[in-house]
N, C-alpha and C positions, 0 to 999 in steps of 0.2 A: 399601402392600402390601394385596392386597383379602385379604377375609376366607377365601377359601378359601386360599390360600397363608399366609397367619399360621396358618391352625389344620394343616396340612401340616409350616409351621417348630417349632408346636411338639412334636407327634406328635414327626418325627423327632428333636428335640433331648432328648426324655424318653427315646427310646430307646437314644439315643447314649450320655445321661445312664449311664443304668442298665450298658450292658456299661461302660462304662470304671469306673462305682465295683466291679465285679466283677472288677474287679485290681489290683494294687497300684499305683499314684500314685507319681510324682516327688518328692523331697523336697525338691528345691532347683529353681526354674523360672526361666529368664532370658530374660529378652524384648527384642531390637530394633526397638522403636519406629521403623519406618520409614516414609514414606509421606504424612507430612503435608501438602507442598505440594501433590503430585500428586491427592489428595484432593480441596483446597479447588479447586484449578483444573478439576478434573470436574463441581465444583458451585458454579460461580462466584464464589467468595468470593476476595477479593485481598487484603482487608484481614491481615497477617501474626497481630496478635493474637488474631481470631476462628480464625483456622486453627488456632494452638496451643493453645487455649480446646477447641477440641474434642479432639484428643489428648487432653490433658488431663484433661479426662471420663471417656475412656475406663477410666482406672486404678479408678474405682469399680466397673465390670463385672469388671473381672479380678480384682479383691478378694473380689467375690460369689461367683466362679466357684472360687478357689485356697479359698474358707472350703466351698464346698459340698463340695468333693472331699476337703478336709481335708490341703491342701498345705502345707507348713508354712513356706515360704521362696520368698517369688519378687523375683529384682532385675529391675529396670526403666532401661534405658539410654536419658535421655532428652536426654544433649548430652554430644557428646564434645569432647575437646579439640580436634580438625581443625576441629570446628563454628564456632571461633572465627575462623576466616576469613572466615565470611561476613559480608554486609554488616552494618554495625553497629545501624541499625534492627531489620533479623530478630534478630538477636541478644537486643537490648534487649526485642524481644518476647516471645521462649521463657522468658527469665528472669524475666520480668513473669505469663506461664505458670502456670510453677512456684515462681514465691513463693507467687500465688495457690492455686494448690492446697495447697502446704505448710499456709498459713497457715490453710486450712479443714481440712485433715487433721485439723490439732490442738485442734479445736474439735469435730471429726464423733463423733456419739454412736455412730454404726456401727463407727466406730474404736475407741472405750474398751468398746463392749460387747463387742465381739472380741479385745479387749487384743492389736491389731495395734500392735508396735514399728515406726517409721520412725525409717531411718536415712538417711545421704546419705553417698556412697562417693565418692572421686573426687581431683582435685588443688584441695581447696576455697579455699587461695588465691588461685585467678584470678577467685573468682569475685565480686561488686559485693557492699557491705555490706548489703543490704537483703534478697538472697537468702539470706546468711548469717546474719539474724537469722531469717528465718523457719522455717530449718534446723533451726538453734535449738530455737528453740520449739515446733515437731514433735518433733523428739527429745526436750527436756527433760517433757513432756507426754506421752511414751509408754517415756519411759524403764525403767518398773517393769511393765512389760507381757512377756507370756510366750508370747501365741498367737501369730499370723502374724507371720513377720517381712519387711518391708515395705526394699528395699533400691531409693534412689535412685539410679543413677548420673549423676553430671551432673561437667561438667568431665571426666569420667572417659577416659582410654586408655590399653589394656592395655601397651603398651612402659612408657607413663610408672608405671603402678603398677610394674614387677615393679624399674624404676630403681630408685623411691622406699622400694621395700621390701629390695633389697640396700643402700641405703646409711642407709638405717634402721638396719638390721642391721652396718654396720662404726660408725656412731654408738655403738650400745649397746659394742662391743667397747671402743672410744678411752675411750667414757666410763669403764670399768671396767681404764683403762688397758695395756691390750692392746697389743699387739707385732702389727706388720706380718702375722707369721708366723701368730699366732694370729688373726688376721681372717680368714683366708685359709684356715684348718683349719676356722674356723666358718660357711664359709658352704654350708649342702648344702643339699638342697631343703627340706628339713622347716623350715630355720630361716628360707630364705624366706619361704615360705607363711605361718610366724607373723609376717611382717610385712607382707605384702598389707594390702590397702582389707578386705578381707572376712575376715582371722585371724577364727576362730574359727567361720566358719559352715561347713557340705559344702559342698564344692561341685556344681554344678552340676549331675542328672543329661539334664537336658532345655534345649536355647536354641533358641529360635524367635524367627526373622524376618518379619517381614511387610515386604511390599509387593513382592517379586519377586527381591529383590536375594539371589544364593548369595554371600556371606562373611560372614565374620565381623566385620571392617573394624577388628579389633582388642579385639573385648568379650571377656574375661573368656579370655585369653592363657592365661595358667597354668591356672586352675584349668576350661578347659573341656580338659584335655588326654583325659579319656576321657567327655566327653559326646556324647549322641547328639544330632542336629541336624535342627532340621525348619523347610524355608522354605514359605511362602506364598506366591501373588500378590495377597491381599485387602492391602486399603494399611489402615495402622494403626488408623485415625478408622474405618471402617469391618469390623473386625475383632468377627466374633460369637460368642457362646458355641458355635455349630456350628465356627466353625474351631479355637476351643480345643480343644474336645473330640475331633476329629478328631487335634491335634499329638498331645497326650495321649494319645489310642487307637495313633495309629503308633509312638511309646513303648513302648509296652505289648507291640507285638507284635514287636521288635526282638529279639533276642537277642544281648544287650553282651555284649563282650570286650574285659578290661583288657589286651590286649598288643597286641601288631600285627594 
């Protein structure tokens, strides 16, 4: 970038800066990590690990960006359960990914000085034992933390959670030896929702996609039932504090309504 367009990006991004912390922020931000291949294949890289190597990266920018605004929850969907179709190389490599990054999360001092909690949401027994110790140990390592809450989704989709969280929920009932009947009286939304991947956080008020794609393709089912929604064409790996700030600003200027 020559020097007169860097000092233009950041001019404009202090200004962007300033009206959006001049009103109120999202409390919960969910992001669709879209865009990876189309990315590496614009800048020649074919290699499958360096492509998700970069994704990857990116989660440190959107960290800086949800602590400057003072966001207090943002989950990040970085492999869904359909993702398990593809070839089993690409596979081996996003999870290769995201151990890597796990396993620096839980070491990064930017993380403990921000007492950013990570978590990982999702259907986590499909997932290979190496990814699930480093889960692990991000979580057990930010366990007692209170600032950002840092929400991985991997393995994760929305059918399979709201399954796993209705039969969560007739489990608890059998357990406490319950009748057919009374399964059946106890299952309303409230007592779903306390069995979701994410019981206990708000949800959602803002989900943003990058790379071009309008849906949802199943993230965050339930509980984006009255989120507002803002897609990009910037593909993920290439996603700037200007596009945050801009979903962010279109937020802002929305005027929600919980009904129809």
């Amino acid at each position: 970038m020559a020097p007169m367009f860097r000092l233009l990006y950041y001019l404009y991004a202090r200004r962007l800066a300033r009206e959006v912390k001049s009103r109120p922020t999202p409390r919960h931000i969910g992001i669709i990590l879209d865009g990876n291949r189309r990315h590496g294949r614009s800048r020649g890289i074919t290699e499958p690990r360096e492509l998700y190597d970069l994704g990857a990266n990116k989660l440190d920018d959107v960290l800086d960006w949800c602590a400057e605004l003072g966001i207090p929850t943002v989950t990040l969907w970085v492999f869904s359960t359909d993702n398990f179709q593809r070839p089993a190389e690409e596979v081996s490599c996003i999870f290769a990914s995201i151990e890597a990054k796990l396993t620096a999360l839980a070491c990064d001092p930017a993380i403990h000085r921000r007492r950013v909690r990570v978590r990982a949401i999702g259907c986590l027994d499909m997932l290979p034992l190496p990814l699930l110790s480093a889960i692990a140990a991000a979580e057990r390592a930010t366990a007692s933390y209170d600032g950002l809450e840092l929400n991985i989704a991997v393995a994760y989709g929305g059918r399979q959670e709201i399954a796993d969280a209705v039969r969560a929920l007739l489990n608890c009932v059998i357990a406490r030896q319950g009748t057919l009947a009374a399964a059946i009286e106890e299952i309303t939304p409230d007592a779903i929702a306390g069995h979701l991947y994410t019981a206990g956080l708000p949800d959602p008020d803002l989900i943003i996609r990058t790379s071009g794609e309008i849906r949802l393709s199943g993230f965050l089912l339930w509980q984006s039932a009255h989120s507002e929604f803002y897609f990009t064409d910037v593909l993920w790996p290439a996603f700037r504090k200007i596009d945050f700030l801009r979903a962010i600003r279109s937020f802002q200027q929305r005027r929600r309504r919980y009904g129809c």
